[in-house]
C-alpha positions as CSV (number, residue, x, y, z in Angstrom):
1,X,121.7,104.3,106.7
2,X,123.3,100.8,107.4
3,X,120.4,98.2,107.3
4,X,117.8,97.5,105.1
5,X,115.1,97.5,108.1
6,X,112.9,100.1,106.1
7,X,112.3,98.3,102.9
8,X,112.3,94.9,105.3
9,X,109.6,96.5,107.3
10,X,107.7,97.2,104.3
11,X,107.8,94.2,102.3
12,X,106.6,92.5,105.5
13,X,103.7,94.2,106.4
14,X,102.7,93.9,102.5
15,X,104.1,90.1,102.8
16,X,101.5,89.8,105.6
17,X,98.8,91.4,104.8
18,X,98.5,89.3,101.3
19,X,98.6,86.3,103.4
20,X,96.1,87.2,105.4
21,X,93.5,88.2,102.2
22,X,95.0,85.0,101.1
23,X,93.6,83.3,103.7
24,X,90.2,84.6,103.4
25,X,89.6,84.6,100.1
26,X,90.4,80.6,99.9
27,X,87.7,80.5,102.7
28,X,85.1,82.4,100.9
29,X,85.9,80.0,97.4
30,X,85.3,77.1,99.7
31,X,81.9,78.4,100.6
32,X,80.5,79.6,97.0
33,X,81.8,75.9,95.8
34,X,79.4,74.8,98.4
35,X,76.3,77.2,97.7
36,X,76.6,76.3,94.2
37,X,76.2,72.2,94.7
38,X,73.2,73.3,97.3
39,X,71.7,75.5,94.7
40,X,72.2,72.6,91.9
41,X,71.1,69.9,93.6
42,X,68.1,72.4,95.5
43,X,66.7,73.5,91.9
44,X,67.0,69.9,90.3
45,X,65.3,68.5,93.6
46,X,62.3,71.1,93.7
47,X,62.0,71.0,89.9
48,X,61.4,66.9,90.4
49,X,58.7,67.7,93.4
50,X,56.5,70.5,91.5
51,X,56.6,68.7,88.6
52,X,53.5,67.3,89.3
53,X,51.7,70.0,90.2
54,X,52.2,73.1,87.2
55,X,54.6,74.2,84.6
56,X,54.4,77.1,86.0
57,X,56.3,77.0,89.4
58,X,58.3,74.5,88.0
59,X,59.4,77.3,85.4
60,X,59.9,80.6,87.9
61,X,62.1,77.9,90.2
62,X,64.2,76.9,86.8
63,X,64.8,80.4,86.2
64,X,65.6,81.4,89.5
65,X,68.1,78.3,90.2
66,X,69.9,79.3,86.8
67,X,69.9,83.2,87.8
68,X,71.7,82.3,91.1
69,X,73.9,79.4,89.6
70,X,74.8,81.8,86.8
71,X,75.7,84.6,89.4
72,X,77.7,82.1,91.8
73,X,79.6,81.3,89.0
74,X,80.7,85.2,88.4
75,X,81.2,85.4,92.0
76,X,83.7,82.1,91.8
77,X,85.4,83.8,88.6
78,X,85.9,87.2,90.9
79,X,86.9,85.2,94.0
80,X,89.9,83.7,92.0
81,X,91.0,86.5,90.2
82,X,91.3,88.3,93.8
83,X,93.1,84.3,95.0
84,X,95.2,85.2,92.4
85,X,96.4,88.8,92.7
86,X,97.1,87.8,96.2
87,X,99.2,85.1,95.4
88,X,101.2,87.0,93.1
89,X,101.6,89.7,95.3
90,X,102.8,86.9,98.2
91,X,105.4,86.2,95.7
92,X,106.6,89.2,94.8
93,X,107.0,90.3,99.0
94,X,108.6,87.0,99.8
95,X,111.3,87.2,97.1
96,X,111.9,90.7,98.0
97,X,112.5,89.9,101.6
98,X,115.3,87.0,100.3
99,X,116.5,89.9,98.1
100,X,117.3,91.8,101.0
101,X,119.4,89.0,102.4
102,X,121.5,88.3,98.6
103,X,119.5,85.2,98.5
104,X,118.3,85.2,94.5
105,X,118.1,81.6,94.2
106,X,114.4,81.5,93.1
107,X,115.0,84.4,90.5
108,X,115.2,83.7,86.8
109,X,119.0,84.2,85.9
110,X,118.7,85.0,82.5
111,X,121.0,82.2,81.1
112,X,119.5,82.9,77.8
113,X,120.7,86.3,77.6
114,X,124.7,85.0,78.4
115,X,126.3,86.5,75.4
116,X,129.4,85.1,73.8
117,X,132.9,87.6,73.6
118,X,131.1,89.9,75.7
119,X,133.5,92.5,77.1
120,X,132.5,91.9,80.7
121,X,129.3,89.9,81.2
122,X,130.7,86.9,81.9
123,X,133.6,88.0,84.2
124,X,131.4,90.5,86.2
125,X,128.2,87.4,87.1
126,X,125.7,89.6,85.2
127,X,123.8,86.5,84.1
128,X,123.3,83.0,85.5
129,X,122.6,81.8,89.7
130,X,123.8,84.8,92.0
131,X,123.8,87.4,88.9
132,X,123.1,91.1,89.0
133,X,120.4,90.1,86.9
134,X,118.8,88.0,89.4
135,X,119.0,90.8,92.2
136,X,117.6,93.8,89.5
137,X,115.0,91.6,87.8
138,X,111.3,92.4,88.3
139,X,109.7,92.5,85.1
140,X,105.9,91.9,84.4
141,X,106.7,91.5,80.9
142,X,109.2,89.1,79.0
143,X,109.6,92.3,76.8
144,X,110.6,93.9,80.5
145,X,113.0,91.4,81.4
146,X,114.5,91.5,77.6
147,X,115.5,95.4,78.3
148,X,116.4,95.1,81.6
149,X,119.2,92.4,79.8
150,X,119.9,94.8,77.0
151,X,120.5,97.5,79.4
152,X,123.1,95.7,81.7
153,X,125.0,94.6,78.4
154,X,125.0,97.9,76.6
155,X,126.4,100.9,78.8
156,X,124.8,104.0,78.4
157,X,127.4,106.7,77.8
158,X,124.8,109.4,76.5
159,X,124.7,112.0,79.9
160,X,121.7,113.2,79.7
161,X,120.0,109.9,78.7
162,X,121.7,109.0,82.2
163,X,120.6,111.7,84.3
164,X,116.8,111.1,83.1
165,X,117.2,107.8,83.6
166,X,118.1,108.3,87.5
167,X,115.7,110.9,87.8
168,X,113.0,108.4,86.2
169,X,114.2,105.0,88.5
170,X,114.1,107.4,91.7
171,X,110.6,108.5,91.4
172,X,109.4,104.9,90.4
173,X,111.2,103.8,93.6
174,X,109.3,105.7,95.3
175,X,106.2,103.9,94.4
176,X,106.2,100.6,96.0
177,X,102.3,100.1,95.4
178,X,102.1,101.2,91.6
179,X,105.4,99.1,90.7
180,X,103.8,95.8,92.7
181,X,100.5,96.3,91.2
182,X,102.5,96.4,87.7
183,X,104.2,93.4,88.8
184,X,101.3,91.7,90.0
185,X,99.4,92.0,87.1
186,X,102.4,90.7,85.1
187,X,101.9,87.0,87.4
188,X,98.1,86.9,87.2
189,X,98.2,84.2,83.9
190,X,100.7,82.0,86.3
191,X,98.2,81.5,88.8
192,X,94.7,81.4,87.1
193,X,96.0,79.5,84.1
194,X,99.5,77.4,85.3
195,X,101.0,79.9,82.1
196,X,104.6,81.8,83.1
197,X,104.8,84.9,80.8
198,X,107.2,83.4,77.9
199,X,103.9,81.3,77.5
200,X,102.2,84.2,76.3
201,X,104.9,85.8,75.1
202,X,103.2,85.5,71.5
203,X,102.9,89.3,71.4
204,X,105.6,90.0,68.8
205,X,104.0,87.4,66.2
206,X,100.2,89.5,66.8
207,X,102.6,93.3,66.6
208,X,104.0,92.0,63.2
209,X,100.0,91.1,62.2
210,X,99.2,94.2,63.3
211,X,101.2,96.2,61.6
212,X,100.3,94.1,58.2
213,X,98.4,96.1,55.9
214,X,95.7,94.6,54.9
215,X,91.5,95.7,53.8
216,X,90.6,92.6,52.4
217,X,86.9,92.4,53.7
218,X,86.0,96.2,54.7
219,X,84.6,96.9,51.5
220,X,81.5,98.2,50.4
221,X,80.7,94.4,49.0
222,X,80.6,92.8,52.5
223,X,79.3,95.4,54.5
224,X,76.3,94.9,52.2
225,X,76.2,91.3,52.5
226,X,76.4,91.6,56.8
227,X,73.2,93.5,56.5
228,X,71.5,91.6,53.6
229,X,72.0,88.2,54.9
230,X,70.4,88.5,58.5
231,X,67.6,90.4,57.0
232,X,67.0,87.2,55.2
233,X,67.5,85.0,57.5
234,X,65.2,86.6,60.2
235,X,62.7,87.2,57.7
236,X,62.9,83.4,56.4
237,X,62.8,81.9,60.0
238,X,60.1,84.3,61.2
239,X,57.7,83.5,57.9
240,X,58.4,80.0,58.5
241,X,57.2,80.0,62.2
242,X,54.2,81.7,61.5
243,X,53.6,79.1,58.3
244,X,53.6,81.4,55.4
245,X,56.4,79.3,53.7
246,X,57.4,76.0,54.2
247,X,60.8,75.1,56.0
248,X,62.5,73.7,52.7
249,X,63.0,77.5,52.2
250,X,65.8,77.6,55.5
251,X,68.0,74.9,53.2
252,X,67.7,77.9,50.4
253,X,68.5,80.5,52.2
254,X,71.5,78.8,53.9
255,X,73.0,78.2,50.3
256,X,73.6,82.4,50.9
257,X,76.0,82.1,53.6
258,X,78.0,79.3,52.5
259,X,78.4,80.5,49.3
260,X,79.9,83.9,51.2
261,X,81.8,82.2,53.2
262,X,82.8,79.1,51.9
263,X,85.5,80.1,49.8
264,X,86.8,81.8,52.1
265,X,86.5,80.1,54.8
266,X,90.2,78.7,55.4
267,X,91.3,82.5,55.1
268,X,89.3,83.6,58.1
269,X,90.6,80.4,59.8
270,X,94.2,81.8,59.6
271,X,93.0,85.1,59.7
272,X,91.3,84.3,63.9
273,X,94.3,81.7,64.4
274,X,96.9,85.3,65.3
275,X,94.0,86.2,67.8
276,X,92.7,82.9,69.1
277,X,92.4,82.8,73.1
278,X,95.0,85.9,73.5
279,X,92.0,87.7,75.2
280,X,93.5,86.9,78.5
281,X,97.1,88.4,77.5
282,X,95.2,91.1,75.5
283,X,92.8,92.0,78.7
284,X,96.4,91.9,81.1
285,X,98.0,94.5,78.7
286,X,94.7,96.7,78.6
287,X,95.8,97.0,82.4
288,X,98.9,97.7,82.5
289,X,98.7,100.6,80.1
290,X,95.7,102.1,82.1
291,X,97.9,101.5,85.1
292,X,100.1,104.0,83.3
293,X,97.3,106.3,82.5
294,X,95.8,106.9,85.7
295,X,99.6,107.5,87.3
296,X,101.2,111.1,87.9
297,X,105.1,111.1,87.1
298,X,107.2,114.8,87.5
299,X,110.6,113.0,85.8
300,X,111.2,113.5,82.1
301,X,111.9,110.6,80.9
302,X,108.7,108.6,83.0
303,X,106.4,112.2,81.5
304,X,107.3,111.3,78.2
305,X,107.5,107.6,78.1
306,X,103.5,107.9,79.3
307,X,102.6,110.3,76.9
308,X,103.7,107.7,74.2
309,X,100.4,105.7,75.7
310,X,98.6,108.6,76.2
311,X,98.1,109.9,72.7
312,X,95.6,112.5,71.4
313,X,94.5,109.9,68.7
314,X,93.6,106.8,70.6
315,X,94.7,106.0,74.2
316,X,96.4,102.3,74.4
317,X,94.2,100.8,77.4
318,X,91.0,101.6,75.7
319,X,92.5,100.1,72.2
320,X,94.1,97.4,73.8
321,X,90.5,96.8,75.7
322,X,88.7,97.0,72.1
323,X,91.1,94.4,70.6
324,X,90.6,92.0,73.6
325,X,86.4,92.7,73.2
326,X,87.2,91.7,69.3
327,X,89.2,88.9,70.0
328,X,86.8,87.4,72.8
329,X,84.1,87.8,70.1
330,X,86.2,86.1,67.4
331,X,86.5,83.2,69.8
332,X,82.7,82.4,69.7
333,X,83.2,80.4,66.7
334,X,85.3,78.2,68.7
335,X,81.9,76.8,70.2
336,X,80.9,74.7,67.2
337,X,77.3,75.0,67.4
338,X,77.4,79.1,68.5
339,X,79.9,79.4,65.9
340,X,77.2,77.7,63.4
341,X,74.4,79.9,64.3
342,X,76.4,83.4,64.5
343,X,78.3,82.7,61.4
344,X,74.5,81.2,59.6
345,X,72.8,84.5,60.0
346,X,75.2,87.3,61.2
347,X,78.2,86.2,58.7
348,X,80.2,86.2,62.2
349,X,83.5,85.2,61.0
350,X,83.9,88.3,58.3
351,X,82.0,90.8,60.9
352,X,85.0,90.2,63.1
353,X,87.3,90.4,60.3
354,X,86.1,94.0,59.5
355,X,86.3,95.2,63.2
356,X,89.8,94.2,63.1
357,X,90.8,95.9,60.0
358,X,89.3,99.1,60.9
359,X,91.2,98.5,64.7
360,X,94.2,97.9,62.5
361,X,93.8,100.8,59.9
362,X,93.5,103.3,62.8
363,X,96.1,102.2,65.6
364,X,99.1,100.0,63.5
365,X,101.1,103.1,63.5
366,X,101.2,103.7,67.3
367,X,101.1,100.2,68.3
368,X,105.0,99.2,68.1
369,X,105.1,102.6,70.3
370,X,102.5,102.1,72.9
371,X,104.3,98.5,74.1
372,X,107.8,99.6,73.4
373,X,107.1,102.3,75.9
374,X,105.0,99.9,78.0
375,X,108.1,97.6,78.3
376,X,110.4,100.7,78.8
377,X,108.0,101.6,82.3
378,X,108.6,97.8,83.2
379,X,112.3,97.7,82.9
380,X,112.6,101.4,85.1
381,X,110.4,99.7,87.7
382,X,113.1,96.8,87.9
383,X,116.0,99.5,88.6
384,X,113.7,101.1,90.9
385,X,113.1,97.9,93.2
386,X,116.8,97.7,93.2
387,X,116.8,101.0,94.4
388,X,114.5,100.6,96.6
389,X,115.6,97.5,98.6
390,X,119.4,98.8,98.7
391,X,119.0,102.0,100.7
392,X,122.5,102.1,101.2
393,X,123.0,102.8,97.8
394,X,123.1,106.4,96.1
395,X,122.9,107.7,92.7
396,X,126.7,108.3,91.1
397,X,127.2,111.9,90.0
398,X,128.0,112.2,86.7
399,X,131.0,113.9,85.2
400,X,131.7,115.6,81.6
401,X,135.3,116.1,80.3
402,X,138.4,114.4,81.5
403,X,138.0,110.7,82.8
404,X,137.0,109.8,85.9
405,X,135.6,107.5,88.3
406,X,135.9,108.2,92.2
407,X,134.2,106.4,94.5
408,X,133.8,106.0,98.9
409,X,132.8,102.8,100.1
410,X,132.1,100.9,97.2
411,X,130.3,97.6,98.0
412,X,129.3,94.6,96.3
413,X,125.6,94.7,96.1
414,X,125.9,90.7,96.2
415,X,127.0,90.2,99.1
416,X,125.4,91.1,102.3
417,X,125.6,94.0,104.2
418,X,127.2,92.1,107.2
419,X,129.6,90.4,105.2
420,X,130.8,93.0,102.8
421,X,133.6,95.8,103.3
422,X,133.7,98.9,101.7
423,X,136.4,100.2,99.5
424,X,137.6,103.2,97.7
425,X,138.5,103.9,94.1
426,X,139.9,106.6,92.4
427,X,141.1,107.0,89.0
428,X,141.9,110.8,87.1
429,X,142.7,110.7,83.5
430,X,143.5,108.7,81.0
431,X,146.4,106.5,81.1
432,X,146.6,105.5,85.0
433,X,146.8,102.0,85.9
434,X,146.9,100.4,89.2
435,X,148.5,97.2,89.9
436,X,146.9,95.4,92.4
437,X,149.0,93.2,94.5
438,X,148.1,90.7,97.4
439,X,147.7,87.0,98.6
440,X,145.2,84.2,98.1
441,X,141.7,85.1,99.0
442,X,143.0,88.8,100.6
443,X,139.8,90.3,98.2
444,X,141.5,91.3,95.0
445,X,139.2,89.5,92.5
446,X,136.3,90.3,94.7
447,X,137.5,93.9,94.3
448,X,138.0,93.9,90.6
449,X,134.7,92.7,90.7
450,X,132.9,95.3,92.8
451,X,134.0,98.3,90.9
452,X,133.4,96.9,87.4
453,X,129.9,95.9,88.5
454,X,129.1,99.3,89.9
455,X,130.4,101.2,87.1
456,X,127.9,98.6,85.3
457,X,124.9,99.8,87.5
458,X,125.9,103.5,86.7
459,X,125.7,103.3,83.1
460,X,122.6,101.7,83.0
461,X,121.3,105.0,85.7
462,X,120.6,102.9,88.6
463,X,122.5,104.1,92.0
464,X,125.7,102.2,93.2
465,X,126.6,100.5,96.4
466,X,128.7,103.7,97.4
467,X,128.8,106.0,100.2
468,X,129.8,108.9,97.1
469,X,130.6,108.1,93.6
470,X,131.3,110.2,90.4
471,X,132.4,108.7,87.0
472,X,132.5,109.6,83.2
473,X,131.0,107.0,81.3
474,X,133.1,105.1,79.9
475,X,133.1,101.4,77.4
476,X,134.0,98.6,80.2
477,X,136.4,95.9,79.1
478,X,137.3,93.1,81.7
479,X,139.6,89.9,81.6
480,X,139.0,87.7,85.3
481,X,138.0,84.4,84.7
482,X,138.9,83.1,81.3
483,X,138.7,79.6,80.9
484,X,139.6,77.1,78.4
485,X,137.7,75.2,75.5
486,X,137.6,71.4,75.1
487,X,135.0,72.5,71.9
488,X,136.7,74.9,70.5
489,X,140.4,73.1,71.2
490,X,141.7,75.8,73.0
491,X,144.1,75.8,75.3
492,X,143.3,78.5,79.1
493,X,146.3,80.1,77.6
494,X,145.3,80.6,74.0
495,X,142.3,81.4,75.6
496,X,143.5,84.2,77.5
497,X,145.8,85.6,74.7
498,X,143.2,86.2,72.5
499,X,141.1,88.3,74.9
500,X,144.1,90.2,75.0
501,X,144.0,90.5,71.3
502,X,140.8,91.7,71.2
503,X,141.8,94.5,73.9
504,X,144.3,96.0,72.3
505,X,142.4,95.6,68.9
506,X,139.5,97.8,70.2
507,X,142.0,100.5,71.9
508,X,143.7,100.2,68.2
509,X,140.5,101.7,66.6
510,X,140.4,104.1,69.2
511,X,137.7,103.0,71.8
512,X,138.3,104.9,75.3
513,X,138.3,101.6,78.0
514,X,138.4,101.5,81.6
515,X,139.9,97.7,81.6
516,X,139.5,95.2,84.7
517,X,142.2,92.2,84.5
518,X,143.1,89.5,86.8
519,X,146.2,87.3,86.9
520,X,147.3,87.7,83.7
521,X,149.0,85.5,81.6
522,X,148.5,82.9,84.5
523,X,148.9,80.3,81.8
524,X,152.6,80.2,81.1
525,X,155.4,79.8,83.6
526,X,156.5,82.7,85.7
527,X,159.6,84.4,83.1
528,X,157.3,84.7,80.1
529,X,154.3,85.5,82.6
530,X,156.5,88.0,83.8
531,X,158.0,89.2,80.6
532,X,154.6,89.2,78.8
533,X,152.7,90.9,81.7
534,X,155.3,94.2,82.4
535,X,155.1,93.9,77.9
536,X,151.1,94.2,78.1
537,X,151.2,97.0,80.8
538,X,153.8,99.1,79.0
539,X,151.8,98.9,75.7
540,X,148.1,99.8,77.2
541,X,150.5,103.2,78.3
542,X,150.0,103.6,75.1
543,X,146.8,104.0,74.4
544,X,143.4,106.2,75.5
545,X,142.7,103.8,78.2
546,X,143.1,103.4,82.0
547,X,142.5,100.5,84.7
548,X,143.3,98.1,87.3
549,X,145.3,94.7,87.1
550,X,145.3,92.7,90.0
551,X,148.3,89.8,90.6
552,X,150.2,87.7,92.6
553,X,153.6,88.8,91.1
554,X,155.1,91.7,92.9
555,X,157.9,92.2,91.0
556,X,154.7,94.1,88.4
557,X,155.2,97.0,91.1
558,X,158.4,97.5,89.9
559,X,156.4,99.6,87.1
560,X,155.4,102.3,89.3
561,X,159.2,103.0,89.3
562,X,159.3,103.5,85.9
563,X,156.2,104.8,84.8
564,X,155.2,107.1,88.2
565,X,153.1,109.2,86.5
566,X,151.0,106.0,84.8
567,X,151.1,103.3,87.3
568,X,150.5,103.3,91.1
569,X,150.5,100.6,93.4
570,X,147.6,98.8,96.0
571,X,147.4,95.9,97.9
572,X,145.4,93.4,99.8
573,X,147.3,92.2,102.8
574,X,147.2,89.0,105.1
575,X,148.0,88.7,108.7
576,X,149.3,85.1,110.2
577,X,147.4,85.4,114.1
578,X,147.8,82.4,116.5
579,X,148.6,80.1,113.7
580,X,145.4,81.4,111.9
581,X,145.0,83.8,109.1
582,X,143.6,87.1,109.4
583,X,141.8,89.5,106.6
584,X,140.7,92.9,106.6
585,X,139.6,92.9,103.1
586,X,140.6,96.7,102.7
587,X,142.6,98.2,100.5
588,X,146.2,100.0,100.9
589,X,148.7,101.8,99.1
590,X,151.8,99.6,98.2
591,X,152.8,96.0,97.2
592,X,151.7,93.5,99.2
593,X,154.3,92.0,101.5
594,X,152.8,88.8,103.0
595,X,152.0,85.3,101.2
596,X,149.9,82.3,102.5
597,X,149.9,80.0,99.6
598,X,152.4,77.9,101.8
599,X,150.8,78.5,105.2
600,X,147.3,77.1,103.6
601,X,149.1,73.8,102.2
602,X,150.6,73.0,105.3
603,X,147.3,73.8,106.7
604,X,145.8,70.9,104.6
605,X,148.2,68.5,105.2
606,X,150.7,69.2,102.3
607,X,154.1,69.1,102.6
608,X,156.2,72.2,101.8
């Protein structure tokens, strides 16, 4: 296929639909707002006429006016949770539709994930505005979006992990409704609460309480004391209503449970300070993982990634759902006068304690598990909207043995369809370099670019921007757009020779590279560059490496002469056409034989 009409097609109808509910449902809120003033201001007004006349209509029209205020509020609460699933899933269709057109400008570009000395992040645009990141990026889950970052900087190079991987990604891209659900439910706290997800993102400070072991109150002692003290203080307030002691003997009784929990009072503080108000986040996890219970999946790797959630012991939505009930309970206290009463005759504070050590004793062990593989479904659903919204891309085959990478029509999945030519690329064995030659803006960098980025998306399992492609994994190491320091007082040239240094230091402890370099050496004059360039080349002979090295300096090609069985020859070429350039942007066999540095100076006015 050659358009992206089908995934277009989809994501408007969805895109459409959601506005549509969205519509609605902002009607509907409108009008229970309404009923609820008429049914205030009804009950307030009829409780002021009947006053007059008996308690007892006055009474059945107080209870009825709360019962329906009471269930107009419910129906507000559900009205905009359902406000907000829409909106998030309005979102989530409208940025897949700019997606489709390379526009990612409203997408988070993960500048906190830029790494320093990376082998290729930086030169490949894998973080920050128009980044891979940007256009693969879907998470629900800021531990989502931390993997999907981990897996674009760290190739995979296992081949089975691999082929699971693209087995896993093609069936989730299959399921455009389960993944935007996921999504959906990911946005819900950013439009009922203002809250983005790194907001909530206190979830590794409650795993590390979680996993602390700890049986401080579940002991024999309290669980006594939770059913001696109500018995008392039932008993005391029921003998006092019916006069058979005086009510001096409340104040007694209430020396009981302060002297319980008194001491220990700024211990359960602490203790309800981990869980304090995370019901939300805990009640958004509960559905995710039963989102991932109640779906089928035939791959391996998606079979076995649920069956970590699905355990025989305790299934992780219903023990995510029973933390959220304890922590909603916990919370009561944060009502001062509920948390008085609660804590005055049901030792509250401790009974909640105990319900989360025993939650503790009997799930800390699967825990870590349950949301590493939760976050694992979330960063597969990101490679599987990728997948999904590129239908012109296809999953690389994947080799075993010598090296190779051979791909048809090998695209840029940043730029746009319309805009972008395909090209091939073909490298067998170790030890074969191509030296790319060709003018200003003839597409070699753009090039370089293209293949190191989809050997990126093929290590990670995703499918490439490629008619065909097959490849052995392979460590990536890239040198394009090295720039100088004012910080660090270094120079664009000691800049440069440095990543050098750390190239041939890594093929010196004998790391197999596929290496990407541009212009090299750009920062010296054209002998040395020349000299040090033709040095560098001859050396990387050397070693259990291969690559491409794009430049303006033909005189490089000379090396296929001497080395024909190492280094080849390919160019980018430039026609002059009615006193206007002219590129094809495809790539030939050869050194380039046409220039335009001086035809675009004269172009702008300067001399030659």
């Amino acid at each position: 296929m050659t358009s992206n009409k089908l995934p277009a097609s989809a994501f408007e109808q969805r895109l459409n639909r959601y506005e549509e509910k969205l519509t609605l449902i902002k009607k509907q809120i409108r009008t229970t707002s309404i009923l609820r003033l008429v049914v205030f201001f009804s009950t307030v007004v009829g409780i002021y006429s009947l006053s007059s006349v008996s308690y007892i209509p006055v009474t059945l029209l107080g209870i009825a006016g709360l019962a329906a205020f009471v269930y107009l509020i419910r129906k507000h609460q559900a009205q905009e949770l359902k406000k907000a699933r829409y909106q998030a899933f309005v979102e989530i269709n409208h940025q897949e539709l700019e997606f489709l057109k390379k526009n990612t400008g409203s997408a988070d570009p993960g500048i906190n994930f830029v790494p320093l000395d990376h082998p290729y992040a930086d030169d490949l645009d894998l973080f920050g505005k128009r980044s891979l990141f940007q256009l693969i990026n879907r998470s629900a889950l800021v531990s989502g979006k931390n993997k999907v970052a981990e897996r674009l900087l760290t190739p995979i190079l296992d081949e089975k992990l691999l082929l699971q991987r693209q087995e896993a990604i093609a069936e989730l891209s299959t399921k455009l409704s389960w993944r935007q659900e996921f999504q959906a439910v990911g946005l819900l706290s950013k439009y009922l609460s203002g809250e983005k997800p790194e907001d909530q993102n206190d979830l590794p400070g409650l795993l590390n309480w979680v996993t602390e072991t700890t049986k401080i109150y579940d002991t024999w002692f309290f669980r006594f004391l939770l059913v001696l003290n109500p018995l008392i203080g039932f008993f005391v307030v029921f003998a006092i209503v019916l006069h058979w002691i005086p009510p001096v003997y409340f104040l007694l009784f209430l020396m009981l449970p302060l002297s319980i929990l008194g001491p220990k009072l700024s211990e359960l503080g602490r203790i309800h300070e981990r869980l304090t108000k995370k019901n939300n986040l805990l009640s958004k996890y509960a559905r995710l993982f039963r989102m991932v219970e109640n779906e089928k999946f035939t791959s391996d790797l998606n079979q076995e990634t649920r069956d970590i959630i699905v355990e025989k012991e305790a299934e992780a939505g219903k023990e995510i759902e029973h933390l959220s009930a304890i922590a909603a309970a916990f919370d009561y206290r944060l009502n001062i006068l509920m948390g008085i009463l609660l804590n005055v005759f049901l030792l509250w504070d401790i009974l909640q304690t105990i319900r989360l050590e025993r939650w503790k004793s009997k799930n800390q062990q699967l825990i870590h598990q349950w949301f590493n593989a939760l976050s694992t479904f979330d960063e597969l659903s990101s490679f599987a909207g990728f997948a999904f919204g590129n239908i012109e891309s296809t999953f690389p085959s994947i080799i075993s043995g010598d090296f190779k990478v051979e791909g048809h029509n090998i695209k840029h999945p940043l730029i746009s369809s319309e805009n972008c030519v395909g090209n091939p690329v073909k490298f067998t064995g170790w030890q074969q370099f191509q030296v790319i030659t060709g003018a200003n803006m003839a597409g070699k960098s753009t090039y370089l670019r293209t293949v190191g980025i989809n050997l990126v998306l093929a290590m990670t399992g995703a499918p490439v921007l490629a008619k065909s492609f097959e490849f052995k994994p392979v460590q990536l190491f890239t040198g394009i757009k090295t720039s100088d320091s004012l910080q660090d007082g270094e120079s664009y040239f000691y800049a440069e020779l440095k990543r050098l240094k750390e190239l041939i230091d890594r093929l010196k402890r004998d790391q197999s590279l596929f290496i990407i370099l541009d212009e090299i050496l750009r920062g010296t004059n054209s002998a040395d560059k020349q000299k040090g360039s033709k040095a560098l080349i001859t050396q990387l002979i050397s070693f259990h490496c291969s690559g491409m090295i794009a430049t303006h300096d033909l005189t490089l090609g000379e090396l296929a002469l001497r080395f024909p069985e190492y280094v080849s020859n390919k160019r980018f070429e430039v026609e002059i056409q009615n006193d206007n350039l002219k590129f094809d942007y495809l790539l030939k066999d050869g050194i380039s034989e046409n220039l335009n540095a001086s035809f675009l100076m004269k172009k702008m006015g300067i001399t030659v």
